[in-house]
Structure formats: C-alpha cells, structure tokens
OpenMM code with the backbone's topology and positions (N, CA, C; nanometers):
from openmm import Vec3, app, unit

residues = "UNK UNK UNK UNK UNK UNK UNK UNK UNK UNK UNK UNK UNK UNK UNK UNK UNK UNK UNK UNK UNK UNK UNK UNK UNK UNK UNK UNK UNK UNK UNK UNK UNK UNK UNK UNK UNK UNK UNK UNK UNK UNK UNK UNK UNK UNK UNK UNK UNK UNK UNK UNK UNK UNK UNK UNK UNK UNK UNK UNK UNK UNK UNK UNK UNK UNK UNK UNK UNK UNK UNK UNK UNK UNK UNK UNK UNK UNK UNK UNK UNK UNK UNK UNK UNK UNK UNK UNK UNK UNK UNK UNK UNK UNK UNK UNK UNK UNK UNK UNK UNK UNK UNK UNK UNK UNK UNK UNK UNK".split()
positions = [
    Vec3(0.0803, -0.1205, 0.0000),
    Vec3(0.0000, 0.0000, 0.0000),
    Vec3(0.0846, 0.1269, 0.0000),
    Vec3(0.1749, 0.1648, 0.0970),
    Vec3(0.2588, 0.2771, 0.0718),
    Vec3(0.3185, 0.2944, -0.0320),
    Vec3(0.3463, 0.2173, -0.1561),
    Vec3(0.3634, 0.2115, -0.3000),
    Vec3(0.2338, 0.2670, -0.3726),
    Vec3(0.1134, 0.3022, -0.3254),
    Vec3(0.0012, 0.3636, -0.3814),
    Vec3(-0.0580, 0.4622, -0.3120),
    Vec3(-0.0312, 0.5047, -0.1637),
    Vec3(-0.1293, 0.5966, -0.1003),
    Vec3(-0.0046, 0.6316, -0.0297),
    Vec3(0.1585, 0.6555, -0.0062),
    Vec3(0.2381, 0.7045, 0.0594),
    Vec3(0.2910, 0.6097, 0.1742),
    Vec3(0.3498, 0.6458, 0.2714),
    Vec3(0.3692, 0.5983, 0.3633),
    Vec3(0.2911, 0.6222, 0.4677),
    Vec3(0.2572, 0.4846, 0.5487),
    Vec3(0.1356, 0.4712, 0.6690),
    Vec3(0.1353, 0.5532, 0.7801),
    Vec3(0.0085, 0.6603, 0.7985),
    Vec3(-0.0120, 0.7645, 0.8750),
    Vec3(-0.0825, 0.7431, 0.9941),
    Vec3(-0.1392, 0.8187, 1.0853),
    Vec3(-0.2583, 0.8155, 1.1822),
    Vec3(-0.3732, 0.8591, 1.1122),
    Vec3(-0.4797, 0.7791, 1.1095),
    Vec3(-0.5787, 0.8687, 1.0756),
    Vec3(-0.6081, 1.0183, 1.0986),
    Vec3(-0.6472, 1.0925, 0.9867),
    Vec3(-0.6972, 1.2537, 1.0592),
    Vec3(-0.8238, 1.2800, 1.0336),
    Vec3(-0.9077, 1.3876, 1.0674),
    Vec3(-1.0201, 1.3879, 1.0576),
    Vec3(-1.0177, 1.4773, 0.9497),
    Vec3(-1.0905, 1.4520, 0.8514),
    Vec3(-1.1456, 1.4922, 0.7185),
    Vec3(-1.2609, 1.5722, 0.6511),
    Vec3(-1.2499, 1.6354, 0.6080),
    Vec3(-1.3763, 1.7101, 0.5476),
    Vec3(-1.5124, 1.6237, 0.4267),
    Vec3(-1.5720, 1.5681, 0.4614),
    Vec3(-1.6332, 1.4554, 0.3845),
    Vec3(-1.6864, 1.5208, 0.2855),
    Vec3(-1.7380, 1.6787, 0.2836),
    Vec3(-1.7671, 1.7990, 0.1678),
    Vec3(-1.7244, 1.8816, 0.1518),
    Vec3(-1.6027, 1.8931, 0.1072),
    Vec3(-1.4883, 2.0204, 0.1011),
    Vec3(-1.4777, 2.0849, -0.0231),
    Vec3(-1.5689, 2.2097, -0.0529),
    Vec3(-1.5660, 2.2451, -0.1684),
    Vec3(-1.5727, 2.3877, -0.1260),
    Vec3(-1.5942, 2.4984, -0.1847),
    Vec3(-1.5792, 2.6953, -0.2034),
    Vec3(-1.7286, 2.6886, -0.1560),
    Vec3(-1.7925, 2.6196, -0.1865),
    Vec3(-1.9648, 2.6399, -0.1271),
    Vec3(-2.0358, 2.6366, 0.0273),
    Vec3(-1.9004, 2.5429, 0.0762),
    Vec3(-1.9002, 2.5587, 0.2178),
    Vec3(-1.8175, 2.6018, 0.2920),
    Vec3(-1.7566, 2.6903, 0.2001),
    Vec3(-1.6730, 2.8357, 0.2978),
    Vec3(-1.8070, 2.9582, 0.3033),
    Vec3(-1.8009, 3.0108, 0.4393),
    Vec3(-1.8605, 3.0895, 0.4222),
    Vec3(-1.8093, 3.1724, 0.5642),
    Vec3(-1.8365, 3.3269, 0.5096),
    Vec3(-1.8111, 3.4334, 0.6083),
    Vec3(-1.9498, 3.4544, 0.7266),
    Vec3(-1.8219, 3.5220, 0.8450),
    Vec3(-1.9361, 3.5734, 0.9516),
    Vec3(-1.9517, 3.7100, 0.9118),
    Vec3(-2.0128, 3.7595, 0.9808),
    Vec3(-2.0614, 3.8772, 0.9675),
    Vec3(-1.9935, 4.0354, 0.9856),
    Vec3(-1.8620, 3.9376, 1.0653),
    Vec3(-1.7394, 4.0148, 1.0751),
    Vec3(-1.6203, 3.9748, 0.9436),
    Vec3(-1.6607, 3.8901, 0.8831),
    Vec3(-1.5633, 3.8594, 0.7503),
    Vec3(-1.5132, 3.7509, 0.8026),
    Vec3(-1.5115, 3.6743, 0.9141),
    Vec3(-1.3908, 3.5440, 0.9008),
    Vec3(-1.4528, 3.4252, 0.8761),
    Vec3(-1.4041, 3.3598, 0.8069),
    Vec3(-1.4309, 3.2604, 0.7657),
    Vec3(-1.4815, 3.1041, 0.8306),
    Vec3(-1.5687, 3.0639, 0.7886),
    Vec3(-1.6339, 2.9591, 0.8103),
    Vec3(-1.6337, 2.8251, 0.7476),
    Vec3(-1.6264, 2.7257, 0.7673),
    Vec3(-1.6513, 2.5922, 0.7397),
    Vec3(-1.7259, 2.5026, 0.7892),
    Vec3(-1.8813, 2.5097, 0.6667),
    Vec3(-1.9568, 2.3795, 0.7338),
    Vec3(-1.9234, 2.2655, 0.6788),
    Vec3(-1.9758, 2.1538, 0.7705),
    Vec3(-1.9066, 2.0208, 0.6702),
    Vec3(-2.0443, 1.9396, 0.7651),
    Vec3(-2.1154, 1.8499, 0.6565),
    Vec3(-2.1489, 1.7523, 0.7277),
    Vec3(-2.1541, 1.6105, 0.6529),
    Vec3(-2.0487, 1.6505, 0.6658),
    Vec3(-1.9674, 1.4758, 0.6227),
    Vec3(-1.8672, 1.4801, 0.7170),
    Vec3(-1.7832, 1.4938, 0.8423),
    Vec3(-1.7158, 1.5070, 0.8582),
    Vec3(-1.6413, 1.3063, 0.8861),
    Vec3(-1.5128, 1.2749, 0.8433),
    Vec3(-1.4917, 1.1454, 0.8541),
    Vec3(-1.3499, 1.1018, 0.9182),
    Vec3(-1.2933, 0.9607, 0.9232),
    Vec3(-1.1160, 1.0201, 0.9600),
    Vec3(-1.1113, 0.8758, 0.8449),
    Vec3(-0.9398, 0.9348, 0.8287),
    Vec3(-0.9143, 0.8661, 0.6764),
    Vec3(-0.7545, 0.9374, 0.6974),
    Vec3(-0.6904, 0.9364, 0.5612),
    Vec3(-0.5784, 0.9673, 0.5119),
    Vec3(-0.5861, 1.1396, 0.4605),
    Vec3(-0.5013, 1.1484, 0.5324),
    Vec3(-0.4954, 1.3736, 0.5399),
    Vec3(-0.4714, 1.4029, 0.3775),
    Vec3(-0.4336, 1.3114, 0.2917),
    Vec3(-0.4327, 1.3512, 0.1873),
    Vec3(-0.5493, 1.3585, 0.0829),
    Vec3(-0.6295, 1.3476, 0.1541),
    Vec3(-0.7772, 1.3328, 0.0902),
    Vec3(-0.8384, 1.4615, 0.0581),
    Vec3(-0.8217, 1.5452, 0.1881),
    Vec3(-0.9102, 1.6940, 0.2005),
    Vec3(-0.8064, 1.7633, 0.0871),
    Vec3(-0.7000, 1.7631, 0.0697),
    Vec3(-0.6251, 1.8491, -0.1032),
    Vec3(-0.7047, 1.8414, -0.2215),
    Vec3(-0.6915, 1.7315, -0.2438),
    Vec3(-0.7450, 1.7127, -0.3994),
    Vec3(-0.9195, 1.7254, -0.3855),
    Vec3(-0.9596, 1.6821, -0.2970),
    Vec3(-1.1007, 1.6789, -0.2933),
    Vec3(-1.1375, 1.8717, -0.3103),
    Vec3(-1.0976, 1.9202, -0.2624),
    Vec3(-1.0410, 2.0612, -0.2609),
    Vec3(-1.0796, 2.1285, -0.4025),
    Vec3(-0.9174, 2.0312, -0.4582),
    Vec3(-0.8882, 2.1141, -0.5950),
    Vec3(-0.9834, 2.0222, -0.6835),
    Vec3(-1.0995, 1.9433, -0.6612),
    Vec3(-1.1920, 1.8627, -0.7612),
    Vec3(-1.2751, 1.9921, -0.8324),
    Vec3(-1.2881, 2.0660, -0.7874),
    Vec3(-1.4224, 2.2059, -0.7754),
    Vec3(-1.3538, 2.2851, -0.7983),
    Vec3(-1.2277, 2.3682, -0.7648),
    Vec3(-1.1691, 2.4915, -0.7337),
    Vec3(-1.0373, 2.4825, -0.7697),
    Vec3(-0.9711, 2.6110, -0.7649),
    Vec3(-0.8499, 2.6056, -0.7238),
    Vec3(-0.8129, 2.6558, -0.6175),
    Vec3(-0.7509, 2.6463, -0.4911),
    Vec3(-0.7352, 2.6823, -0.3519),
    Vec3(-0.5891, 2.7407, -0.3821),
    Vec3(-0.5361, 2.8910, -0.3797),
    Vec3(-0.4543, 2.9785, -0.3929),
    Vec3(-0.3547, 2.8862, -0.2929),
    Vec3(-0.2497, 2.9456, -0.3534),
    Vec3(-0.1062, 2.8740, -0.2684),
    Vec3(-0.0881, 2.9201, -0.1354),
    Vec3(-0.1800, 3.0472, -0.0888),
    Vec3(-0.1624, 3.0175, 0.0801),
    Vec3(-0.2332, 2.9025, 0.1619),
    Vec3(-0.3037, 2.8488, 0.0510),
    Vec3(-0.3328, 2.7149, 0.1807),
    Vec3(-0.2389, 2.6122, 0.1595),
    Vec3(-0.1917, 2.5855, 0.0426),
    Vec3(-0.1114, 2.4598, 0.0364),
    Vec3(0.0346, 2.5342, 0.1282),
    Vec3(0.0637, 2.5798, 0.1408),
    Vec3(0.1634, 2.6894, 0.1909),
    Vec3(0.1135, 2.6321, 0.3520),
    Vec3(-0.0149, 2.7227, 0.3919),
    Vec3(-0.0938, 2.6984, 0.5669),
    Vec3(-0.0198, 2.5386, 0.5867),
    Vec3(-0.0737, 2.4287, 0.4885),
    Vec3(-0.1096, 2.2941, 0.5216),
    Vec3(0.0683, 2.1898, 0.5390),
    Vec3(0.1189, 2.3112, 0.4350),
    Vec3(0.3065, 2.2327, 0.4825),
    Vec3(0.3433, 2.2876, 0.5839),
    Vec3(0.2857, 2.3878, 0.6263),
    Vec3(0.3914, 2.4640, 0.7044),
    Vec3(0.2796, 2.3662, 0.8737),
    Vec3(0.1911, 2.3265, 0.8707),
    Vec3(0.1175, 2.2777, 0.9534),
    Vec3(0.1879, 2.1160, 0.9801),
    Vec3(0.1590, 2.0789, 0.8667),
    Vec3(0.2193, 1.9259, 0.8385),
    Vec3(0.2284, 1.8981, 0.7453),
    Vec3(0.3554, 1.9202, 0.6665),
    Vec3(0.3935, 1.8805, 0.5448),
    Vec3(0.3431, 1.7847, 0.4253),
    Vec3(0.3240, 1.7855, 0.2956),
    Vec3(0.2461, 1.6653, 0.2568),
    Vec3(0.3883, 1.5629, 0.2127),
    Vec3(0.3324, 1.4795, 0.1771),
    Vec3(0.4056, 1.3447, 0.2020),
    Vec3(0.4848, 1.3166, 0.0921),
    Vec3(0.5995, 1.2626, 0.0709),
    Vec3(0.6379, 1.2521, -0.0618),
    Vec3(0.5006, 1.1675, -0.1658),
    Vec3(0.5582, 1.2284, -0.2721),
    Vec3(0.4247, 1.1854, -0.3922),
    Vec3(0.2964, 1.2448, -0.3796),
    Vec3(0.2665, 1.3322, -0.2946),
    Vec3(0.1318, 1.3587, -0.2913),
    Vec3(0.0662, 1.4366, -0.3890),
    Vec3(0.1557, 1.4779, -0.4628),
    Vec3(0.0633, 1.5324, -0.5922),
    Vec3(0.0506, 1.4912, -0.6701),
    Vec3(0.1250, 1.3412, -0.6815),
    Vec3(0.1090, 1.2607, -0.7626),
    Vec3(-0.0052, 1.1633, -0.8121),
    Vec3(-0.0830, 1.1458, -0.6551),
    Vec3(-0.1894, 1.0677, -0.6080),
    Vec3(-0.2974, 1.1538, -0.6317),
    Vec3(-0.3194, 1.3004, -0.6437),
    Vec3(-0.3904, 1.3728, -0.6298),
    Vec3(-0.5744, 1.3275, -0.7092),
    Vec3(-0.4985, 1.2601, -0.8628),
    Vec3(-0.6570, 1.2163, -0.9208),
    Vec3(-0.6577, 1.0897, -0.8559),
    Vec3(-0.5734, 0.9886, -0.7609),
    Vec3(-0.6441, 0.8682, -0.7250),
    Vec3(-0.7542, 0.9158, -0.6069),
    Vec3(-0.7230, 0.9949, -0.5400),
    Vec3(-0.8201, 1.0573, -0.4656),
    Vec3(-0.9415, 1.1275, -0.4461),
    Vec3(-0.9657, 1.1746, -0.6045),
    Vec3(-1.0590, 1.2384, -0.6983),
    Vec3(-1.1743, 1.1345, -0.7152),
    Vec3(-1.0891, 0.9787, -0.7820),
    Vec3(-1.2092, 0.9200, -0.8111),
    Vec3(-1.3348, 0.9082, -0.7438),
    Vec3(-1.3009, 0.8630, -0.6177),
    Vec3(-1.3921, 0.8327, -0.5337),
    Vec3(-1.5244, 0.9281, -0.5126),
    Vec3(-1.4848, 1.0503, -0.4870),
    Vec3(-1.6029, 1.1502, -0.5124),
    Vec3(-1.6757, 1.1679, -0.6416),
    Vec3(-1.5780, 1.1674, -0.7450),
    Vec3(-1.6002, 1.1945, -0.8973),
    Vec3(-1.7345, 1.0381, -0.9190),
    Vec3(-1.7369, 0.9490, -0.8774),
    Vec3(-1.7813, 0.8281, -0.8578),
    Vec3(-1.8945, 0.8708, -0.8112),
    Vec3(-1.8949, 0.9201, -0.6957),
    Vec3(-2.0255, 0.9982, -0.6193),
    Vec3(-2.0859, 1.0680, -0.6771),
    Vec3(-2.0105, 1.1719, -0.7637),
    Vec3(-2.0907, 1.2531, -0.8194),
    Vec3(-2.1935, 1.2448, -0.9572),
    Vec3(-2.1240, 1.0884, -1.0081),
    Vec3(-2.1814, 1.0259, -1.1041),
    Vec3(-2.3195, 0.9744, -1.0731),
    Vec3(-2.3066, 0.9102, -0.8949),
    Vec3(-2.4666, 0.8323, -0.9105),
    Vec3(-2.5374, 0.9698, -0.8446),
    Vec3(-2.4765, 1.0366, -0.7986),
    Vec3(-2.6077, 1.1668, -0.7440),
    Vec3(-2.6467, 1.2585, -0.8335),
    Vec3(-2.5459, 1.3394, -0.9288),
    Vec3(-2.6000, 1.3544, -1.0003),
    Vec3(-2.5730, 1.3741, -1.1473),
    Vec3(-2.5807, 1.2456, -1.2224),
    Vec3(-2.5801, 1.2144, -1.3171),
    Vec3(-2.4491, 1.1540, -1.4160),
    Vec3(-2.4671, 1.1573, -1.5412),
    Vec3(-2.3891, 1.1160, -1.6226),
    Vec3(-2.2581, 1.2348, -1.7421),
    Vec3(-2.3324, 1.3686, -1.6449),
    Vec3(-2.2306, 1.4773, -1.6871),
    Vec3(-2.1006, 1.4297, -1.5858),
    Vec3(-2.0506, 1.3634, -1.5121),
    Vec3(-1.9168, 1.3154, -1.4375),
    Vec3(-1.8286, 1.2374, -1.5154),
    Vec3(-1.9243, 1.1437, -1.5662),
    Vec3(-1.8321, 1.0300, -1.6401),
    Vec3(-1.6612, 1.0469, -1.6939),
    Vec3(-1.6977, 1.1687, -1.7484),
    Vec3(-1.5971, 1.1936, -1.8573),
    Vec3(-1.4678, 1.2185, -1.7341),
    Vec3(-1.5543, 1.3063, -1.6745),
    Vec3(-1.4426, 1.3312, -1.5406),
    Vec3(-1.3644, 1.2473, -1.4798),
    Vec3(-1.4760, 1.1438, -1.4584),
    Vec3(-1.4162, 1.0160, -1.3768),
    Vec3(-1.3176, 0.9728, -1.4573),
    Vec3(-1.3282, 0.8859, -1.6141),
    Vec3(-1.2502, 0.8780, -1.7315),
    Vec3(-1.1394, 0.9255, -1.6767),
    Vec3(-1.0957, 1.0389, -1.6773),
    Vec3(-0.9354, 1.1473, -1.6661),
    Vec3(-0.9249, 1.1516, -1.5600),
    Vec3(-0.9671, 1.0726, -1.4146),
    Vec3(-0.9132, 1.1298, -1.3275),
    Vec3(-0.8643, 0.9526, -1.3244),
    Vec3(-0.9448, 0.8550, -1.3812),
    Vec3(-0.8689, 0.7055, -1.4082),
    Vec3(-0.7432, 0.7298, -1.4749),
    Vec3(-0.7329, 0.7715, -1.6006),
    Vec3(-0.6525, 0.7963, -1.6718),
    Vec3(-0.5211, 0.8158, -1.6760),
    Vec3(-0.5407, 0.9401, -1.5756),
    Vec3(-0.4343, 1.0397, -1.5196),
    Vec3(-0.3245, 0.8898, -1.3903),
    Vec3(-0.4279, 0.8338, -1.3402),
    Vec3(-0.3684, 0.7673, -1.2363),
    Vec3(-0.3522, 0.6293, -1.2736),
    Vec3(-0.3894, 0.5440, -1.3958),
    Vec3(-0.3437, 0.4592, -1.4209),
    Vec3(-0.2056, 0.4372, -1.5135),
] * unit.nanometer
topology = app.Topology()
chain = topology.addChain("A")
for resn in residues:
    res = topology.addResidue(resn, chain)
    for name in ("N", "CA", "C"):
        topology.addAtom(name, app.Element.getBySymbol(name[0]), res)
C-alpha cells in the first residue's frame, strides 16, 4: 500500500464535503466551514477533494506544509483521490461526471 497511497499515517479527521460552497463568512468577515460529512481517513484526501471544484490559492497549500507537510508523492496521487467523489458525483447527479471520472482514471493509471 505505501507504494500507492504514501507511507502509513494516523488517521486525521477529514472534510467529507470540502468544496468553495461551504466556505462561508461571519458577519465580521472570518471565515467559516460547514461540513457535514465530517470522517477520519488519510490527510491527503481533504487536497485534492479541494482542488476537484476549485483552485485553492497557494496560501493554503503553503498553511497545510507549514502545519504538516504533505508526504512525498502527494501530488502525484492527487486524481487517485478524486475518483472516489467523482464516482459519487456520477450516481447523485448524473452522467455529466463520467468523462471526469474517465481522466481522473486515466491520469492515475
């Protein structure tokens, strides 16, 4: 397995819906995060799930090394981590994913 997902971590707790739609400001401007998926898994999950939707400016990948570094290869893995949602997003909603899913196989096979 550390030949496909890095070397073996502690679980961390995860954002199970991590997308720009569930950032949201208070009323004073700072920022918010709802999540109700929240899960524990492999820390390299909440990145790419991230960048599936968006692009997240280099001060967070910046915040997240300087917090806890990512792992060797981790950007490498980035679409094996994709599928799984991209998968999700196929049976919820619909057959506009496919193609997605396709290239994010692609990319990682």
């Amino acid at each position: 397995m550390p030949k496909i997902v890095g070397p073996p971590e502690a679980p961390s707790r995860l954002h199970g819906d991590l997308w720009g739609g569930n950032v949201h400001r208070t009323a004073t401007g700072a920022p918010v995060l709802i999540d109700p998926a929240v899960y524990g898994g492999n820390r390299e999950i909440d990145l790419p799930l991230l960048q599936l939707f968006g692009t997240p400016g280099d001060r967070t990948f910046a915040a997240c090394d300087e917090f806890l570094p990512r792992s060797p290869g981790q950007r490498e893995r980035v679409s094996l981590y994709q599928i799984y949602p991209l998968l999700a997003h196929v049976v919820l909603f619909g057959g506009s994913y496919v193609d997605s899913c396709e290239d994010a196989l692609a990319r990682w096979c």
